[in-house]
C-alpha positions in Angstrom: -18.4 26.7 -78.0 -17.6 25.4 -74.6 -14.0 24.7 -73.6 -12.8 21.2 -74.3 -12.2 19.0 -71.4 -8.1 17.8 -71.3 -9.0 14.8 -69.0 -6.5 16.4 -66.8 -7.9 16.6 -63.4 -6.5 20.2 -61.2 -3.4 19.8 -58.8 -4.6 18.5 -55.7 -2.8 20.4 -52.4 -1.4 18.4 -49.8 -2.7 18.8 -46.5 0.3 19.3 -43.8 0.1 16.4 -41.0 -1.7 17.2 -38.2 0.4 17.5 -35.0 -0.6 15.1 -32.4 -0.2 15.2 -28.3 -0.8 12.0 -26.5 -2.9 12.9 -23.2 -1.6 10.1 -21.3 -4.1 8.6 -18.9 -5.4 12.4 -18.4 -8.8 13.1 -16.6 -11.4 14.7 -19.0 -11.8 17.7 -17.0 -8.1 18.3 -17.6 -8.3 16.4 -20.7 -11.3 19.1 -22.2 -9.1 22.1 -21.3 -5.8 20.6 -22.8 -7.9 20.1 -25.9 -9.4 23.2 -26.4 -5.8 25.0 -25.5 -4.1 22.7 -28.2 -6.9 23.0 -30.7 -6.5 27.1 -30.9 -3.1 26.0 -32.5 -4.1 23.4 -34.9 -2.6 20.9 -33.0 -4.8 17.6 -32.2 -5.1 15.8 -28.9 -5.4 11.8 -28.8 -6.7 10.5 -25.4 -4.3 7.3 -24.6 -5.3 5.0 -21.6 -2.6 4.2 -19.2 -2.6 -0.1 -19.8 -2.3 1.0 -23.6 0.8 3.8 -23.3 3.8 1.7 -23.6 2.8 -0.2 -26.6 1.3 3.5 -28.5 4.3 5.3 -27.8 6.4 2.1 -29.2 4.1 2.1 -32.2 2.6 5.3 -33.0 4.3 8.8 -34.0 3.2 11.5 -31.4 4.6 15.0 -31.6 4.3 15.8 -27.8 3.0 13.8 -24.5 1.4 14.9 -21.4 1.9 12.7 -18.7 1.1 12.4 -14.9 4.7 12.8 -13.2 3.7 10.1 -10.5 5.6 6.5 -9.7 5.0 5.3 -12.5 6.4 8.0 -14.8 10.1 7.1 -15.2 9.6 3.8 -16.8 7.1 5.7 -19.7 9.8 8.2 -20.1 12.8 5.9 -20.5 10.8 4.1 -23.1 9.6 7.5 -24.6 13.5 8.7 -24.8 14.5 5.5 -26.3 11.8 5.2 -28.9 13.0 5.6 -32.4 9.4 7.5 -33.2 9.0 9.8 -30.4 12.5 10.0 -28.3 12.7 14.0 -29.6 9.2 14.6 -28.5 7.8 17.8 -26.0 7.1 16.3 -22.8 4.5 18.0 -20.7 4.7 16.6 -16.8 1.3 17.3 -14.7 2.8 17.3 -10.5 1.9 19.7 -8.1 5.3 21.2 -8.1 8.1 21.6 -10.0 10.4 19.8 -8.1 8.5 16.9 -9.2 10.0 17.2 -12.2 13.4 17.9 -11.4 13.6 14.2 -10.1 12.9 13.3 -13.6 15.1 15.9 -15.5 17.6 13.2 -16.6 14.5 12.3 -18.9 14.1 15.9 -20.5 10.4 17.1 -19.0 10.2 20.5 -21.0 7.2 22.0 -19.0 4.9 21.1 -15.8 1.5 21.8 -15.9 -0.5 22.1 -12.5 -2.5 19.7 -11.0 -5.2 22.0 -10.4 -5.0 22.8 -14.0 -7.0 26.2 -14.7 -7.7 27.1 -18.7 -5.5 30.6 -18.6 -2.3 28.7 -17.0 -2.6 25.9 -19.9 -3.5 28.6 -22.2 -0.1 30.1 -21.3 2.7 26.8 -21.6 1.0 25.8 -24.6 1.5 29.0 -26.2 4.7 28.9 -25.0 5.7 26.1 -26.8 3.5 24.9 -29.4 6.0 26.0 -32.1 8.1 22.9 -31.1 5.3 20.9 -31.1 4.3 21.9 -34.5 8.1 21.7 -35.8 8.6 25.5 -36.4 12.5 25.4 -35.6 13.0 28.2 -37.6 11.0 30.8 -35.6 11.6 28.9 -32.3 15.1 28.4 -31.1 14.6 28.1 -27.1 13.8 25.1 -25.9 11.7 25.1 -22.8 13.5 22.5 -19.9 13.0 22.1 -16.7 16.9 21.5 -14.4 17.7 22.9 -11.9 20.4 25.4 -11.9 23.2 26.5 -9.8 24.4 30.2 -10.0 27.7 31.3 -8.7 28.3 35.0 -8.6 30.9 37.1 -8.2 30.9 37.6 -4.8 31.0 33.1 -4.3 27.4 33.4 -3.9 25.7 30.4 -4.6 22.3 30.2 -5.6 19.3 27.6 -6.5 17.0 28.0 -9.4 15.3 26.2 -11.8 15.1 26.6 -15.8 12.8 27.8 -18.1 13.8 28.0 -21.4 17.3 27.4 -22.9 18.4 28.6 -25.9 22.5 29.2 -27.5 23.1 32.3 -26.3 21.3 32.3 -22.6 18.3 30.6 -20.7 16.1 32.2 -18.8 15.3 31.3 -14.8 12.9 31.0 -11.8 15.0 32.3 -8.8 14.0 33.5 -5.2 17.5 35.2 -5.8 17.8 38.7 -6.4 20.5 39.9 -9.3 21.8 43.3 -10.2 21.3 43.4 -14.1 24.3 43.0 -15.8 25.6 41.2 -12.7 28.4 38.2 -14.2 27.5 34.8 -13.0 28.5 31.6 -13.4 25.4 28.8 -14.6 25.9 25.4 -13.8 23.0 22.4 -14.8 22.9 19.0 -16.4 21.3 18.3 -20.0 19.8 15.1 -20.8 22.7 13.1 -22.5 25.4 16.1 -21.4 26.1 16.7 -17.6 28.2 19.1 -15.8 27.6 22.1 -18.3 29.2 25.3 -17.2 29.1 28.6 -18.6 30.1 32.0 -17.6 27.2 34.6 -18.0 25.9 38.3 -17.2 22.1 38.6 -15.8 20.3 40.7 -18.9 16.6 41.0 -17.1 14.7 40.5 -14.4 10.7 40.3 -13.4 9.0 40.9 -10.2 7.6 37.2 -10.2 11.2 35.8 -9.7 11.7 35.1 -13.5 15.7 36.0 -14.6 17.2 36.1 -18.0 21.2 35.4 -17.9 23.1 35.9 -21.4 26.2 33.5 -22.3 29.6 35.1 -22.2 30.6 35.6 -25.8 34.2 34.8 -24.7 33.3 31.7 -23.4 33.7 28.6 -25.5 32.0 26.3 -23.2 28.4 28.1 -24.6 29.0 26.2 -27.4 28.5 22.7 -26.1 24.9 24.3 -25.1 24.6 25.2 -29.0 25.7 22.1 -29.7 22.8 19.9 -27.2 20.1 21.8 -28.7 21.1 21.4 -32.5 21.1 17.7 -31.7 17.5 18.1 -29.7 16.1 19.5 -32.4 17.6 17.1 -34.8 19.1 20.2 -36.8 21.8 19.2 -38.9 
């Protein structure tokens, strides 16, 4: 005799949202690599015309932007860092250089993409940091930013670089400088929402393509006002 039906019907699973990057006013030959690069992660990409951004990112919930870093750019990113939905977003900038950006860092920009935008150098910032996009906190605990950095050794050397990635214990650099590893430093940068962060340090690598790693000084108390920016970034409580 066959089983007798229960009327029950099976647990239904719930899908997981779907993470969503605004391409804002993005070309489609840009726009087609972004979306295959994002796409390897899971992660959808919703094309958003320019006329139409202020009122989407207002509106909608994205979980990332890319965004042209042009004249224009500081008025979308005032509203985007106000916007009770999306103020905690990733921000990609597109500019042809970084110090493009660092005009903007006030605003947060956490990675600059090329103009010239090739598939293996999107490839490699969105794998970088898709794990913020797609709200892995636990397994991700830098924070990609781009701020420019002064480093003060030892010696009163004073040095220009830009950041990376910053995380509570250290933050890794792009420097023309050359550092002994293990060399003590002195970091000094600005934070969207905290200026004037300073923090002693000691150089932990270092990579032929200028690229530095610097480790806070455990005695230093001032490292934790860095922990302290990034729990509230992340909106860890």
């Amino acid at each position: 005799m066959p089983p007798t039906s229960t009327g029950t019907s099976p647990a239904t699973s719930v899908a997981k949202p779907v993470a969503r990057v605004a391409l804002v006013d993005v070309q489609e030959s840009m726009a087609g690599i972004l979306r295959d690069c994002f796409r390897q992660f899971g992660i959808q990409t919703v094309p958003v015309a320019a006329d139409t951004a202020a009122q989407r990112l207002m509106k909608e919930k994205f979980d990332a932007c890319v965004l042209r870093l042009d004249e224009n750019a500081a008025a979308l990113l005032h509203l985007i860092r106000t916007s009770p939905s999306n103020r905690r977003i990733l921000i990609y900038g597109i500019a042809a250089a970084t110090q493009e950006a660092l005009r903007l860092s006030q605003y947060g920009i956490n990675a600059v993409l090329e103009e010239n935008l090739d598939r293996q150098s999107a490839l490699k910032v969105v794998r970088g940091t898709y794990l913020l996009v797609v709200h892995e906190l636990r397994r991700y605990v830098r924070v990609p930013i781009v701020a420019q950095v002064l480093i003060e050794t030892a010696a009163r050397r004073k040095l220009l670089a830009t950041s990376l990635e910053i995380s509570a214990g250290g933050m890794s650099l792009s420097t023309p400088a050359k550092l002994a590893s293990g060399e003590p430093v002195e970091v000094r940068f600005d934070l969207p929402g905290a200026s004037g962060v300073a923090v002693r340090a000691n150089t932990c690598w270092a990579r032929t393509d200028g690229q530095i790693g610097v480790r806070f000084t455990a005695e230093d108390n001032r490292r934790f006002r860095v922990k302290k920016w990034i729990e509230d970034y992340l909106d860890i409580l």
